[in-house]
C-alpha positions as CSV (number, residue, x, y, z in Angstrom):
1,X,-0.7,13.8,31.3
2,X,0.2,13.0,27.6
3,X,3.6,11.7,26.8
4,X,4.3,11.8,22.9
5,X,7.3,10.0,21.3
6,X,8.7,10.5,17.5
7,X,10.4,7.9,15.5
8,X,11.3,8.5,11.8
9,X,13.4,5.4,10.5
10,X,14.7,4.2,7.2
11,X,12.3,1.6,5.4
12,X,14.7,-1.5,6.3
13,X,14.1,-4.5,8.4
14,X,16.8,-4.5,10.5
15,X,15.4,-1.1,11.9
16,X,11.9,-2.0,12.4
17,X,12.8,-3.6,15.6
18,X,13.8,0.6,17.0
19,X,9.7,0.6,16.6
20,X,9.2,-2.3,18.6
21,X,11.3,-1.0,21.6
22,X,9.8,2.4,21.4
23,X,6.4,0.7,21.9
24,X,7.5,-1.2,24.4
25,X,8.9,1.6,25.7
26,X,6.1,3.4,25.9
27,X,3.7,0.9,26.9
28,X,5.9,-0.1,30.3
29,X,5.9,3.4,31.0
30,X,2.3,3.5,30.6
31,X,1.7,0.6,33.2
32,X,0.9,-2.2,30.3
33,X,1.7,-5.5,31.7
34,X,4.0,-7.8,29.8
35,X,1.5,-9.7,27.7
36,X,0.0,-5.7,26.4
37,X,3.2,-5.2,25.9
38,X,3.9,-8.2,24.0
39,X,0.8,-7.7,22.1
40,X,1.8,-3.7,21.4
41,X,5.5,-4.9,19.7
42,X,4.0,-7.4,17.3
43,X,0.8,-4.6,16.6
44,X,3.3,-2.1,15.8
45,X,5.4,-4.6,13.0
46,X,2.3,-5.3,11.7
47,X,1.7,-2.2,11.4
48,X,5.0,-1.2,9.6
49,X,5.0,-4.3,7.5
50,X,1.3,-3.6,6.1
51,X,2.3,-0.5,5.1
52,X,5.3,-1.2,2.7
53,X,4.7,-4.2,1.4
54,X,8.0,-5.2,-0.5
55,X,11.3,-3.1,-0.5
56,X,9.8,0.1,0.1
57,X,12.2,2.9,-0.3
58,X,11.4,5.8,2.0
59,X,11.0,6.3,5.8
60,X,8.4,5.1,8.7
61,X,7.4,8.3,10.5
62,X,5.9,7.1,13.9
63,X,3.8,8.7,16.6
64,X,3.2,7.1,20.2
65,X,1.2,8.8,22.5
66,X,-0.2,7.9,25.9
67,X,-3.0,9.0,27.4
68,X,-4.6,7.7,30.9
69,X,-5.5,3.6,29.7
70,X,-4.9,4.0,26.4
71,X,-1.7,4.1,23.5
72,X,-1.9,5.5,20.3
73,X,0.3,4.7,16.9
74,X,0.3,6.0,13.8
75,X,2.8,5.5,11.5
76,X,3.1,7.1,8.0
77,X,5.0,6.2,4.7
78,X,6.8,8.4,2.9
79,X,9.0,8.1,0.0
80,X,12.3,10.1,-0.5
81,X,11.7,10.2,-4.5
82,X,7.9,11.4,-4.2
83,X,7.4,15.3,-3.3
84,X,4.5,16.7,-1.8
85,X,1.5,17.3,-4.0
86,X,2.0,14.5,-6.0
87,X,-1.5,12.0,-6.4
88,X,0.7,8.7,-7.5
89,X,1.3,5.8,-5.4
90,X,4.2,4.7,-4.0
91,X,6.3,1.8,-5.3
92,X,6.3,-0.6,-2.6
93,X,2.8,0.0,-1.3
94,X,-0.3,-1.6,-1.3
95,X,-3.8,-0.3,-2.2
96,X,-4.2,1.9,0.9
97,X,-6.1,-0.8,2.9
98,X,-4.8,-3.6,4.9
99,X,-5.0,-6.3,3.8
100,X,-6.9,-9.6,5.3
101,X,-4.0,-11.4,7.1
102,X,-2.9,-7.6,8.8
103,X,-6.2,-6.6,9.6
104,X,-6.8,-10.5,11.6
105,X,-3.1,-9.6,13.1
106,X,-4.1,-6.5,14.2
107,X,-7.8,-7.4,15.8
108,X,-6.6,-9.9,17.9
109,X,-3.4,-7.6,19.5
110,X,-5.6,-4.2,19.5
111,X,-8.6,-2.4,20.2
112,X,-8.9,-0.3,17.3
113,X,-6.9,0.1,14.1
114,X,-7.5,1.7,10.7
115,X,-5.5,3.3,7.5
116,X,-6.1,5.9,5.5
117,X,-4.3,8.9,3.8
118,X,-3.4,11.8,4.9
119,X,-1.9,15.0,3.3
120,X,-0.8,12.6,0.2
121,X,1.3,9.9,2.7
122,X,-0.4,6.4,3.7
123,X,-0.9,6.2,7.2
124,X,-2.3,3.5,9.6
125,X,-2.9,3.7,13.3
126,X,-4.1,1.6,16.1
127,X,-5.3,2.0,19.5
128,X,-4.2,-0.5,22.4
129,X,-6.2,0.4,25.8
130,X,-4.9,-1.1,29.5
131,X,-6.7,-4.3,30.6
132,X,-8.7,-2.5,34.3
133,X,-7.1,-4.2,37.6
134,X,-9.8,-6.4,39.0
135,X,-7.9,-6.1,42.9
C-alpha cells in the first residue's frame, strides 16, 4: 500500500521546517528508524533550499510517497508572477542543476536524487530506501 502526502507552502524559511515534519512524518510511519529519519529531514531542506536559492518568491509544492522500503520527494518551484507557458527563469533560481555542495548533501543522506523540469516548473526529487533488519 501507497500512502501519498501534499504540501504546498509559501517560499519562506520559517515554513520549511512544515516540510521537515511531513518527512518525518512520513518516514516514521514508514518504519525508518531515527537516524533515516534524521537523514530524510535534512534531505528534504536541502532539497528546498537548492531549489530557491535566494528570496524566492513563489510556493514549494511537495509530494511524499511510500512504497514498501522506499520514500519518494519531489518538490517543485513555482512562482506566483510567472504563468504557465512561459520559457523564462525564475528570479530566485539557480541554473536547474544542483549545485556541488547540495548534490554532496544530498549523496550522503539519500539513495537517489536528481532535478530537472517539468511542465515549465523546476523540480528535484530524491529517493531514501529503509536500511533491511539484519535479526
Amino acid at each position: 500500500m501507497s500512502d501519498v502526502v501534499e504540501l504546498t507552502i509559501p517560499v519562506r524559511a520559517n515554513l520549511v521546517v512544515l516540510a521537515r515534519l511531513a518527512a518525518a512524518t512520513v518516514a516514521s510511519r514508514a518504519d525508518f528508524d531515527i537516524e533515516e529519519i534524521e537523514d530524510l529531514r535534512l534531505a528534504v531542506d536541502e532539497l528546498c533550499v537548492s531549489l530557491v536559492q535566494g528570496d524566492g518568491d513563489g510556493r514549494l509544492d511537495l509530494r511524499f510517497s511510500h512504497d514498501d522500503d522506499q520514500i519518494e520527494v519531489t518538490c517543485s518551484f513555482r512562482t506566483d508572477s510567472i504563468e504557465s507557458g512561459g520559457a523564462s527563469e525564475s528570479e530566485g533560481a539557480s541554473d536547474g542543476s544542483l549545485d556541488g555542495l547540495s548534490a554532496r548533501i544530498l549523496d550522503a543522506l539519500v539513495d537517489e536524487h536528481g532535478e530537472d523540469i517539468e511542465e515549465g516548473q523546476r523540480r528535484a526529487w530524491l529517493r531514501k530506501r529503509r536500511a533491511r533488519n539484519s535479526g
